[in-house]
Structure formats: C-alpha cells, structure tokens
TIZA-524906 format. One record per atom (N, C-alpha, C, CB): residue in three letters; x negated, y negated, z. Coordinates in steps of 0.001 Angstrom, whole numbers, padded with zeros to 6 digits, always signed. Glycine has a CB too. Example, Ala and Ser with C-alpha at 12.3 -4.5 7.8 and 13.67 -1.06 7.14 Angstrom:
TIZA-524906
ala-013190+005690+007800 ala-012300+004500+007800 ala-013200+003300+007800 ala-011308+004473+009046 ser-012850+002250+007080 ser-013670+001060+007140 ser-012900-000030+007870 ser-014084+000598+005725 
This chain:
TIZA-524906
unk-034240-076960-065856 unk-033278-076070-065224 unk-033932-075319-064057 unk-032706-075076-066255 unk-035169-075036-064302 unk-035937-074392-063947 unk-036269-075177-061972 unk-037096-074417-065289 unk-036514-076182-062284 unk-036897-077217-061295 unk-035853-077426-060402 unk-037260-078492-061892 unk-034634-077646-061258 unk-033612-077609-060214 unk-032877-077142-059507 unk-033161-077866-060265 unk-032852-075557-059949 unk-033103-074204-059342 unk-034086-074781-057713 unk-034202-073015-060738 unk-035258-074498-058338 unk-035872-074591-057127 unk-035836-075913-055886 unk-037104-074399-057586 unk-035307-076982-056499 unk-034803-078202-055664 unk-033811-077138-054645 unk-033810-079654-056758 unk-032663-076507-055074 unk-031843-076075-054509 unk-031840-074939-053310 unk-031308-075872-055377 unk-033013-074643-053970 unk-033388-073350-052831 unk-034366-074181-051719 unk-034462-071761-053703 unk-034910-075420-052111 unk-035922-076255-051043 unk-034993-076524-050337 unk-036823-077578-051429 unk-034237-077230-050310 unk-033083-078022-049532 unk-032090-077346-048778 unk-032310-078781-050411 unk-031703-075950-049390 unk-030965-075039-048210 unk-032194-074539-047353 unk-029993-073580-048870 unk-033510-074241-047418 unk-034397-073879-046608 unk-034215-075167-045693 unk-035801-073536-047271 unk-034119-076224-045891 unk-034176-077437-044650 unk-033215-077415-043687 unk-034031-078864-045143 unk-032376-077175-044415 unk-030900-076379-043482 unk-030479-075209-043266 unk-029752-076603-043880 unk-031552-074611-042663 unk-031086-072999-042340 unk-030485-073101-040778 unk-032633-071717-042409 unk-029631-072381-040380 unk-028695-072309-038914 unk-029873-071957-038563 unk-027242-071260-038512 unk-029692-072663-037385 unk-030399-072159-036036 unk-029096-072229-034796 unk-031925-073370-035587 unk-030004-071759-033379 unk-029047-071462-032629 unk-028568-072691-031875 unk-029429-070418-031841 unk-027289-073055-031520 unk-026403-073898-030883 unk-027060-073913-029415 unk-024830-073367-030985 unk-027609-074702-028869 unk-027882-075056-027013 unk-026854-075380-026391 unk-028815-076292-026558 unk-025997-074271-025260 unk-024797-075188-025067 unk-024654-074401-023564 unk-023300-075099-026397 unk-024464-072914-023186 unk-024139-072797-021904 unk-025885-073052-020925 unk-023268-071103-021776 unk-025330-072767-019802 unk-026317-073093-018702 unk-026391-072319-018103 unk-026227-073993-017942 unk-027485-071244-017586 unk-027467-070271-016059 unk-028397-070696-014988 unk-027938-068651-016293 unk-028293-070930-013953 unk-028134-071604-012922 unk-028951-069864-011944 unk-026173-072347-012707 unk-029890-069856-012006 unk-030178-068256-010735 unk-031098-068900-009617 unk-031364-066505-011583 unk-030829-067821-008991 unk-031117-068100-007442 unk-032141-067259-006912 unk-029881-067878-006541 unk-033156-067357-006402 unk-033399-066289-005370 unk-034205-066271-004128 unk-033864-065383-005954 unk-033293-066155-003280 unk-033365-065725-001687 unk-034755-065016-001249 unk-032106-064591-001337 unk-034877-065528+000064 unk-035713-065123+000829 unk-034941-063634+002029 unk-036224-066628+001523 unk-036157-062892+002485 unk-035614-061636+002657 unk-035200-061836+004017 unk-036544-060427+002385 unk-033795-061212+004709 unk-033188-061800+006129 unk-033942-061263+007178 unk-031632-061431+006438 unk-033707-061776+007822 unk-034864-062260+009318 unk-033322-060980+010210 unk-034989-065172+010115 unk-032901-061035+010134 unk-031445-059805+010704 unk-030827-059293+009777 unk-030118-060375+011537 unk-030735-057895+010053 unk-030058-056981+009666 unk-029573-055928+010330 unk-030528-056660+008930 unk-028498-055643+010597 unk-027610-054716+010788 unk-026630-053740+009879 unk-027037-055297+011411 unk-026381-052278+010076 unk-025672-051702+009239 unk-026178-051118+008371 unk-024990-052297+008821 unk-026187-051297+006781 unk-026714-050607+005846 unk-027564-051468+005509 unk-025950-050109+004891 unk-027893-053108+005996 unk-028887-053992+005739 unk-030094-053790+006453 unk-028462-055199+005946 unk-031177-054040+005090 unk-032730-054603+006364 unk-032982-055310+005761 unk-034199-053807+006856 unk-034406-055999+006678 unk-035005-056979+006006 unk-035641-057364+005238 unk-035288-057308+006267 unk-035690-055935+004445 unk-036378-056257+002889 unk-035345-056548+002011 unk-037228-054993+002169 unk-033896-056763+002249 unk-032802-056867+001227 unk-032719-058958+001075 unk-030989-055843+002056 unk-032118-059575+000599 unk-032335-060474+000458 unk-030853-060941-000539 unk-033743-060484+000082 unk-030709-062507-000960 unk-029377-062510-001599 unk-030308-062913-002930 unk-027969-063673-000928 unk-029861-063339-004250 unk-029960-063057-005198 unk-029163-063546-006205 unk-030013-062135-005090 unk-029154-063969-007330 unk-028163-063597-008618 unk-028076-065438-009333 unk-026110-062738-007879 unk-026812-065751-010234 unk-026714-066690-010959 unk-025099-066863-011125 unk-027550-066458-012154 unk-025397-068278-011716 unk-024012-068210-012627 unk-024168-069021-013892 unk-022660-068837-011812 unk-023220-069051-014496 unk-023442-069829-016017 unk-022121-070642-016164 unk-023628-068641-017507 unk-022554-071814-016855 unk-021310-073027-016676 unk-021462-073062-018151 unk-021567-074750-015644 unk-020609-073490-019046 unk-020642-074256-020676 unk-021326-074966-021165 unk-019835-074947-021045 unk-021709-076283-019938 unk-021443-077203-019966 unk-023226-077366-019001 unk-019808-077517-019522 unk-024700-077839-019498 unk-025115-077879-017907 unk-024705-079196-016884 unk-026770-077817-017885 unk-025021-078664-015548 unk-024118-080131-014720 unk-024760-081189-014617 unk-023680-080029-013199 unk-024066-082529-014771 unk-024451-083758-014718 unk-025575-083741-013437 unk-023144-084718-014571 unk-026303-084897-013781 unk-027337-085461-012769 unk-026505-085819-011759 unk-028253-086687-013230 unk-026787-086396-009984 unk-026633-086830-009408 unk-025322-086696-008754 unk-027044-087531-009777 unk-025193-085187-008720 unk-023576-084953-008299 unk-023513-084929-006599 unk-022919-083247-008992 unk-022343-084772-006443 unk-022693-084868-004766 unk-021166-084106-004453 unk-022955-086889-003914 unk-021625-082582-003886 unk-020590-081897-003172 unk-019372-081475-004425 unk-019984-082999-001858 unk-020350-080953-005661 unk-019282-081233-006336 unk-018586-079487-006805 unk-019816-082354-007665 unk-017304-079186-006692 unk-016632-078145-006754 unk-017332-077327-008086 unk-015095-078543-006814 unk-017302-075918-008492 unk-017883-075823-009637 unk-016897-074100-009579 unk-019898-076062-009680 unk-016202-073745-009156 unk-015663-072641-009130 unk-014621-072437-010692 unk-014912-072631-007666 unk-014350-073653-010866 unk-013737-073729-012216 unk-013981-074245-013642 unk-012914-074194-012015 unk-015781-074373-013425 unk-016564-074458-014111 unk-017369-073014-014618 unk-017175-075378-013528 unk-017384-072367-013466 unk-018201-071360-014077 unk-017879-070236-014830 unk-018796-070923-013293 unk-018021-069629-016058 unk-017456-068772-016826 unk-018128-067657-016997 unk-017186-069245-017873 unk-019166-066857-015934 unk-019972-065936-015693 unk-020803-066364-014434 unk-020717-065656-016884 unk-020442-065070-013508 unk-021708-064883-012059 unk-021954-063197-011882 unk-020890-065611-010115 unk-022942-063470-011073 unk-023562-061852-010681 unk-024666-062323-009322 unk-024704-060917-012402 unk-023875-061610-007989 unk-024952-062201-006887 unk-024794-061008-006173 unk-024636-063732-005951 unk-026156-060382-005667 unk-026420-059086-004818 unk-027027-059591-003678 unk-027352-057951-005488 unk-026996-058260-003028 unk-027557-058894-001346 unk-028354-057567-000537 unk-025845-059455-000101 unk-028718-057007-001944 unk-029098-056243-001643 unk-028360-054703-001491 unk-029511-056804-000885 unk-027293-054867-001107 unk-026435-053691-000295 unk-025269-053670-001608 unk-025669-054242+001666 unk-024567-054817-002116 unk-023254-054836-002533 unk-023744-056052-003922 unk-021964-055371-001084 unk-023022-055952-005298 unk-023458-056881-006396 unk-021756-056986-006775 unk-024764-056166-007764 unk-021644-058726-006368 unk-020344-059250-006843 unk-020707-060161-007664 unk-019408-059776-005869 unk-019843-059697-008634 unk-020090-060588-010242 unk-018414-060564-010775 unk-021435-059459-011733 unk-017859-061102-011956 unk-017312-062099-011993 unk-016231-061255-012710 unk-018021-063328-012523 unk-016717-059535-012612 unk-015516-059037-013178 unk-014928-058102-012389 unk-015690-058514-014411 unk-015384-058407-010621 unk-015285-057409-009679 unk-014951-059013-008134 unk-017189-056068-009693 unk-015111-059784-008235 unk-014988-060987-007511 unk-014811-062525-007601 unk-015726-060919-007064 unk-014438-062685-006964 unk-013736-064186-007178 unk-015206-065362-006390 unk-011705-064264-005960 unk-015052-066362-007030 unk-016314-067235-006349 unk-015542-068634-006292 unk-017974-067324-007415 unk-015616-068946-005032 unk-015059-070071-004491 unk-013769-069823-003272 unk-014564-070855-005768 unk-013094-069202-003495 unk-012062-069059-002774 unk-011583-070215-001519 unk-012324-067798-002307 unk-010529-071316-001660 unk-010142-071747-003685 unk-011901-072282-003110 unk-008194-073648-004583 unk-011539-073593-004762 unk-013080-074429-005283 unk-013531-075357-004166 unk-012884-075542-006796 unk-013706-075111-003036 unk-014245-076075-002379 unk-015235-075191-001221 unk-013027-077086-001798 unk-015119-073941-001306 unk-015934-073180-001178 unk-017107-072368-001835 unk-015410-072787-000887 unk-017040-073124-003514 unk-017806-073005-003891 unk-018388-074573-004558 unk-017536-071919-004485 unk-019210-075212-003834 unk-019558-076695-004005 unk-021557-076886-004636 unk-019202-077506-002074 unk-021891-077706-005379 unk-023369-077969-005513 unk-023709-079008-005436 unk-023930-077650-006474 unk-024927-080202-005119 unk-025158-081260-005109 unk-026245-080958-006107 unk-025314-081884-003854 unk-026678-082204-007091 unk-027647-081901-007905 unk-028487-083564-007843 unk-026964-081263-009489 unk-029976-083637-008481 unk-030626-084684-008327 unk-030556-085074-009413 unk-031731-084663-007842 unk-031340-086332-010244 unk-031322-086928-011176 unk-031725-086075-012495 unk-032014-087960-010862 unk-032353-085023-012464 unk-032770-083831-013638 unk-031451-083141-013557 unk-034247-082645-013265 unk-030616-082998-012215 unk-028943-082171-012829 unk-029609-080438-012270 unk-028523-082332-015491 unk-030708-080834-011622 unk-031505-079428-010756 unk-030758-079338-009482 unk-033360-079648-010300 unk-030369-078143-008751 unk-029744-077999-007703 unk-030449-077946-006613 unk-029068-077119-007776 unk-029930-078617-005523 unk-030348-079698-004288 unk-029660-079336-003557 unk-030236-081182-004327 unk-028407-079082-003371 unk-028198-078468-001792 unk-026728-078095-002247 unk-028368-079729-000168 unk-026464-076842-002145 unk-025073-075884-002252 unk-024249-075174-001491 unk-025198-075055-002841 unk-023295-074960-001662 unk-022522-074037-001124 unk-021645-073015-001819 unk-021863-074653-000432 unk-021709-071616-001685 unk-021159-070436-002777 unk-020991-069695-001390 unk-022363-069614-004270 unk-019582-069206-001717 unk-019249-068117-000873 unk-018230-067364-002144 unk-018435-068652+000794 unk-018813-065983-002519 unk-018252-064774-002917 unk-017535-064069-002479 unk-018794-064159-003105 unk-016645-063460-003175 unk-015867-062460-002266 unk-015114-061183-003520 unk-014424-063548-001212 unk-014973-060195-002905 unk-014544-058955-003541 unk-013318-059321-003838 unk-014612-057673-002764 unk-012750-058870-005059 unk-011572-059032-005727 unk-010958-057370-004833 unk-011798-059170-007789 unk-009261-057981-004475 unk-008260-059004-004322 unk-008754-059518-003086 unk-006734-058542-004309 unk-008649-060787-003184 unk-008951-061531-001707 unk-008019-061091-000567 unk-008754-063194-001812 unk-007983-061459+000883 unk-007073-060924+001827 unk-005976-062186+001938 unk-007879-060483+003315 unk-004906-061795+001710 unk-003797-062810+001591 unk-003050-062397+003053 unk-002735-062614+000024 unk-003650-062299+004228 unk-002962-061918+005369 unk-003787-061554+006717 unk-002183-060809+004958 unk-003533-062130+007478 unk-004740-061463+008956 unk-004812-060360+009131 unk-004503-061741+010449 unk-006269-059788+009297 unk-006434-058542+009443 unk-006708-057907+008433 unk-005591-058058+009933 unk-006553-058034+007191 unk-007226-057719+005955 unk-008439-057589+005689 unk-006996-058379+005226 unk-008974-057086+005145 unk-010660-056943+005258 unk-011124-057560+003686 unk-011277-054952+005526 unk-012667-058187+003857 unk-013487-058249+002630 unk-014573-058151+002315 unk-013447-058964+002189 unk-015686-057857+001696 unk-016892-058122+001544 unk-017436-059565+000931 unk-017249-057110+000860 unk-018348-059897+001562 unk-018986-061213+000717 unk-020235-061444+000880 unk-018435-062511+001020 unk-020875-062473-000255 unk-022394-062969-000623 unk-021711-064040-000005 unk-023218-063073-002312 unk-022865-064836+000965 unk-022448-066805+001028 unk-024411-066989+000702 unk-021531-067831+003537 unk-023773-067855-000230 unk-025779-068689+000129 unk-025208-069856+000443 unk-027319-069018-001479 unk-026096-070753+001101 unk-025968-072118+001362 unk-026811-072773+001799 unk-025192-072379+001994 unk-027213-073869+001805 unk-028166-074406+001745 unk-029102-074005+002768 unk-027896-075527+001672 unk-028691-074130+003859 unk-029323-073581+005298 unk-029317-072323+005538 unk-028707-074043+006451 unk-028860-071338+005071 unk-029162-070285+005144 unk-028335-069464+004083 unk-029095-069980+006411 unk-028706-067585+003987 unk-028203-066684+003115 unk-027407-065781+004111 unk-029329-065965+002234 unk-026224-065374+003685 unk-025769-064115+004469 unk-025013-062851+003531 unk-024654-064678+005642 unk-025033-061404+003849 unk-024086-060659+002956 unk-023693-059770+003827 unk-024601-060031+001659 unk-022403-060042+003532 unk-021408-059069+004703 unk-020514-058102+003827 unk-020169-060157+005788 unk-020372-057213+004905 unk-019535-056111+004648 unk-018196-056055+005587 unk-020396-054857+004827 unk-017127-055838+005349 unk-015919-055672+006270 unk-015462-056816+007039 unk-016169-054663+007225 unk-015609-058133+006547 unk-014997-059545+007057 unk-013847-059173+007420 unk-014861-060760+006072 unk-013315-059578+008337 unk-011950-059626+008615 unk-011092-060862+008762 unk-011834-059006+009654 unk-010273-060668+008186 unk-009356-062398+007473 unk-008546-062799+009056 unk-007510-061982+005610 unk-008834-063464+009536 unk-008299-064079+010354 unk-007003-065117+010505 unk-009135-064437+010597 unk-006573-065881+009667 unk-005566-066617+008721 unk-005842-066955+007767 unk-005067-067564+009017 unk-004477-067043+006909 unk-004766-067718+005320 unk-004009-069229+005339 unk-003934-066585+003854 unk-004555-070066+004094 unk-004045-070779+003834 unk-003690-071303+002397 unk-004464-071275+004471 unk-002791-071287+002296 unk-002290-071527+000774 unk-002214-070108+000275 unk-003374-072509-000245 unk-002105-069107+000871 unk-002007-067773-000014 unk-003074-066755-000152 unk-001792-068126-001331 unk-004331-067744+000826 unk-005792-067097+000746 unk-006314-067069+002112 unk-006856-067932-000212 unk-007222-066174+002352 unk-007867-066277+003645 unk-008788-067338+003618 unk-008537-065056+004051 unk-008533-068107+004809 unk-009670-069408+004656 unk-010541-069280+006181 unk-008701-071303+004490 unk-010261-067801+006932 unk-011313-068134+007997 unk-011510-066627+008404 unk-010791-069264+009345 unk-012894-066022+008239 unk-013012-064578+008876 unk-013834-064369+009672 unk-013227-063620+008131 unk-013733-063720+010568 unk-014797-062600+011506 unk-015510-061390+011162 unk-014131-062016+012509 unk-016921-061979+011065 unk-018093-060812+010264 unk-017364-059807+011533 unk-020486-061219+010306 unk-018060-058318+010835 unk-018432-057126+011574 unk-019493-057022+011658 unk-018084-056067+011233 unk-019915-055394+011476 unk-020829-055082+012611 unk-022245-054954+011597 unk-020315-053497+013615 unk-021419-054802+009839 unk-022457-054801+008864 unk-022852-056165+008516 unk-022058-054078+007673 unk-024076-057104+008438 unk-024275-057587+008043 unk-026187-058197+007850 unk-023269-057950+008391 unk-026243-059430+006477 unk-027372-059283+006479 unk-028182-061061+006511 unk-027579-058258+005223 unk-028511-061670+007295 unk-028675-063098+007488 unk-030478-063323+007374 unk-027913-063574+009138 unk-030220-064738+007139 unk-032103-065820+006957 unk-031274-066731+006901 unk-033560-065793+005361 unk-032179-067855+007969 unk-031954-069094+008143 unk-032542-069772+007244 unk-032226-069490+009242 unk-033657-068828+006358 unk-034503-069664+005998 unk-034186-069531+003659 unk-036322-068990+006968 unk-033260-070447+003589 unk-033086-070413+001557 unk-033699-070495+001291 unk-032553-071103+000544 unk-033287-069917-000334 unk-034371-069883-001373 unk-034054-070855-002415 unk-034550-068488-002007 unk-034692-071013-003696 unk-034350-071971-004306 unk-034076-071453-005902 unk-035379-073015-004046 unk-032828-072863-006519 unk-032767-072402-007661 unk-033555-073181-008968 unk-031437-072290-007787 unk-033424-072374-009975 unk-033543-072583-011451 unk-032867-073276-012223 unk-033475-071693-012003 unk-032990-073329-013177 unk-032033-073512-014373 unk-032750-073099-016036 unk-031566-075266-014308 unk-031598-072363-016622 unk-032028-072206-018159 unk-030907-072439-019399 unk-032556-070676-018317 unk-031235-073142-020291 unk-030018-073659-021251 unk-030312-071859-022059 unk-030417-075663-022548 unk-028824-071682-022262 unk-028788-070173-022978 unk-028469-070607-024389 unk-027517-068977-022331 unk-029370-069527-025408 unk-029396-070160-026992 unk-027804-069513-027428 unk-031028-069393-028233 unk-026744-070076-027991 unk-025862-069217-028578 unk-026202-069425-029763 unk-024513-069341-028334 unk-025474-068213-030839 unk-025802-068302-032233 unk-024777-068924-033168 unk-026086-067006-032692 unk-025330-069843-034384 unk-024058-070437-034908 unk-024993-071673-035327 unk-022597-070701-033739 unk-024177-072281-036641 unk-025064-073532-037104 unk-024381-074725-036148 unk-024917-073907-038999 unk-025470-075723-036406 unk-025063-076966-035412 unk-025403-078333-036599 unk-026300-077018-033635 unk-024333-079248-036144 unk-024462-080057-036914 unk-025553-080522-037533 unk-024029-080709-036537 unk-026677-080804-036361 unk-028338-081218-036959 unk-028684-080455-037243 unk-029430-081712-036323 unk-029499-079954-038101 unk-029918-078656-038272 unk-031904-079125-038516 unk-028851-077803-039854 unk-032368-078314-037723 unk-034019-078162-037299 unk-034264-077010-038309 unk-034450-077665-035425 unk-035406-077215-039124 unk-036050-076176-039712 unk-036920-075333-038618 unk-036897-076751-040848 unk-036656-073929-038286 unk-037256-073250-037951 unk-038827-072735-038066 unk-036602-072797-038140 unk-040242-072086-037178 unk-041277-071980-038245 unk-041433-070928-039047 unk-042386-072102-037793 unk-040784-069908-039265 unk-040642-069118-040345 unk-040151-069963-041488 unk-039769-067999-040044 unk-039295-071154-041559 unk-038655-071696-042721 unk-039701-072374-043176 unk-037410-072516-042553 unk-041093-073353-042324 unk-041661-073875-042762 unk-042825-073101-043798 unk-041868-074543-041841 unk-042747-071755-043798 unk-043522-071397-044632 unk-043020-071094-046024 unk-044091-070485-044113 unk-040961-070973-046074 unk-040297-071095-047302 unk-040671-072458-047871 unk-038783-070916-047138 unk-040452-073474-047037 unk-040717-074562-047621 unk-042059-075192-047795 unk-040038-075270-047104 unk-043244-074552-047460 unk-044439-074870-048401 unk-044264-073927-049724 unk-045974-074543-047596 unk-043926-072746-049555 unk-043634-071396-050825 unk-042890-072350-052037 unk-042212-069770-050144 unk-042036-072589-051819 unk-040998-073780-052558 unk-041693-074621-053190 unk-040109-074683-051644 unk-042103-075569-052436 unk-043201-076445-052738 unk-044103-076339-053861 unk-043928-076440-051775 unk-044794-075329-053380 unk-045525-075123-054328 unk-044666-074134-056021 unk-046748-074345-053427 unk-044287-074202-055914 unk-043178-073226-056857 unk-042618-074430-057729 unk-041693-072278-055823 unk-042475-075850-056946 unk-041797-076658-058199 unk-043301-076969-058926 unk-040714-078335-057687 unk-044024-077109-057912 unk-045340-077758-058926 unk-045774-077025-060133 unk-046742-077854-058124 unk-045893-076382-059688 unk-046354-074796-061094 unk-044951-075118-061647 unk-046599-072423-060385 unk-043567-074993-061689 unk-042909-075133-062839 unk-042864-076364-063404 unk-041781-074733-062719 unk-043402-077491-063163 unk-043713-079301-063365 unk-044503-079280-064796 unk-044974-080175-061870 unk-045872-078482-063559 unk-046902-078286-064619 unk-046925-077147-065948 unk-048025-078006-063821 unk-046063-076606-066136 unk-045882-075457-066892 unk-044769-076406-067880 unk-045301-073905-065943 unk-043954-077419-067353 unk-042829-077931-068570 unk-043502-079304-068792 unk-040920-078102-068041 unk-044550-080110-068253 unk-045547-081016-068484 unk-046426-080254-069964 unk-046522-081201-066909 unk-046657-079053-069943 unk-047476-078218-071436 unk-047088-078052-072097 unk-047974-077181-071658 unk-045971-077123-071835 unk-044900-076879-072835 unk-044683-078219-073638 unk-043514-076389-072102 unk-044184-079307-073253 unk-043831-081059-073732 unk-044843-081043-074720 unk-044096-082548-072439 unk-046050-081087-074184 unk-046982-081288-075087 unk-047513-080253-076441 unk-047928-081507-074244 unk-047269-079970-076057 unk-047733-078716-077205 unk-046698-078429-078270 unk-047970-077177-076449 unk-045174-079060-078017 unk-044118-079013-078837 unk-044409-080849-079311 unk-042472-078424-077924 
C-alpha cells in the first residue's frame, strides 16, 4: 500500500505544470537623431516593442502585422505611444515587417499614432515611425487628406526628432502560466523525484523484512 502511495506521488512529480511558450515581444532600439528640433535633441532616440500570440513565420516579406499585435509601447524620447493611448498601423499596411529564415526582423515599417486618429484635413497628430532607413518622432502632424475615414498623408511641424541611421531588433518568446500538454519536469522537481526514489526503496526494503521474518 505503502509503495503505491509513493508510485503516485513519483509520477505526479513527472507531471508538474510548467509554463506554456506562446506570445512573442519583438523590441527595438534606436540610435540617437542626428536632428532635432522643438522639445527634441539628440540624445532622445525611438525605442519600444510589440508582442504578437503567435511568433512570426520565417521568411515573410512586407508582411502587415497591425492585426497581429495584441500589445505595443514605443517612445521617442519626448512622447510614449502604447496600445492603450494609440493606434499602430493606421490602417495595416502602415504597419508592415519582413523577416529572414530564424522569423528575426529584417527590414520594417511601423508608423504610430495618438488615439483618435485625424479623420479630416487639418487635424493634428503625434507620431513614432521607425523604418528601416531611418527613425522619426513627431509632434503636431498635420493631416493633409484622408482615405477611407483615416488620414493617409501629413505635414510634420516645427517639433520634430529624425536619424537616418536604424537600430535593430530582438526577439523574446514570453513564458505564460498554465499546464501544457507535454509536460517537462522542472529542476526543483528533479530533486522530488530522486526524494521519491529513494523513499520507494526503503519501503521495498522494509516489506522485503517484514516477508521474512513473518
């Protein structure tokens, strides 16, 4: 009884939850702009990430990701638009990535913008753009026409903060918590399961005496 007790406690130690591998954050960081005007200098620089569910396939090319991503946060030093204060993409083809055979990012395009976008000329906005060839963060864009309901073309002002010269990104798989079908013994578990181990032997050898002696 004794033994099989401890069978039972070996075998849930083999299957203890560990954490699920499943979203992706994707960060960036910029080199410091070569121009600045306004409340920008050239120690400010662009900055930040985003996180997808899902990380992105290898070998993508120009591929939309604005409705992929389910968390961002990008500063520029001056202004930090993140994902519960701005919209990223405006629509998804303004926010585009190419990736290489590792699914590492290779040449992008992200343009940010302050929530509510300008649905009309003459409207004003702030925005982060990184892109491959260069970083910029502006203050007071002015919407020039929209299309489809959105501004699709503006004229910086007088604040702004530019480098010709990008920076490059990362990538990190984020642990969520929760059991997963395979389940990996952890190394804290591997020391339940030598503890265990040794725990059936001593009760083996203890009902191996007992046998005998009755």
């Amino acid at each position: 009884m004794r033994i099989k007790f401890f069978l039972v406690v070996f075998l849930g130690v083999l299957v203890l939850p560990v954490g699920a591998l499943a979203a992706t954050t994707y960060s960036y960081i910029g080199n410091n702009f070569t121009f600045a005007s306004g409340a920008y200098a050239t120690s400010d620089s662009v900055t930040g990430e985003f996180t997808v569910s899902v990380a992105l396939a290898p070998n993508l090319v120009d591929e939309p990701i604005a409705g992929l991503a389910t968390d961002w946060s990008f500063t520029d030093g001056v202004q930090t638009l993140d994902s519960g204060n701005s919209v990223l993409g405006i629509p998804s083809n303004l926010a585009r990535v190419t990736t290489d055979a590792g699914g590492n990012i290779v040449a992008w395009l992200l343009f940010v913008v302050d929530d509510p976008i300008a649905t009309a000329a003459g409207q004003t906005n702030n925005a982060i753009v990184t892109v491959t060839s260069n970083d910029s963060g502006y203050l007071n864009l002015t919407c020039d026409f929209t299309t489809d309901g959105f501004c699709s073309s503006y004229t910086s002002g007088a604040e702004r903060g530019f480098t010709g010269v990008p920076g490059a990104w990362d990538m990190e798989t984020v642990p969520e918590p929760g059991p997963v079908a395979t389940q990996v013994p952890t190394m804290s578990a591997y020391g339940l399961v030598l503890t265990m181990l040794g725990l059936i032997l001593v009760a083996t050898r203890r009902l191996r005496v007992s046998t005998k002696r009755s």
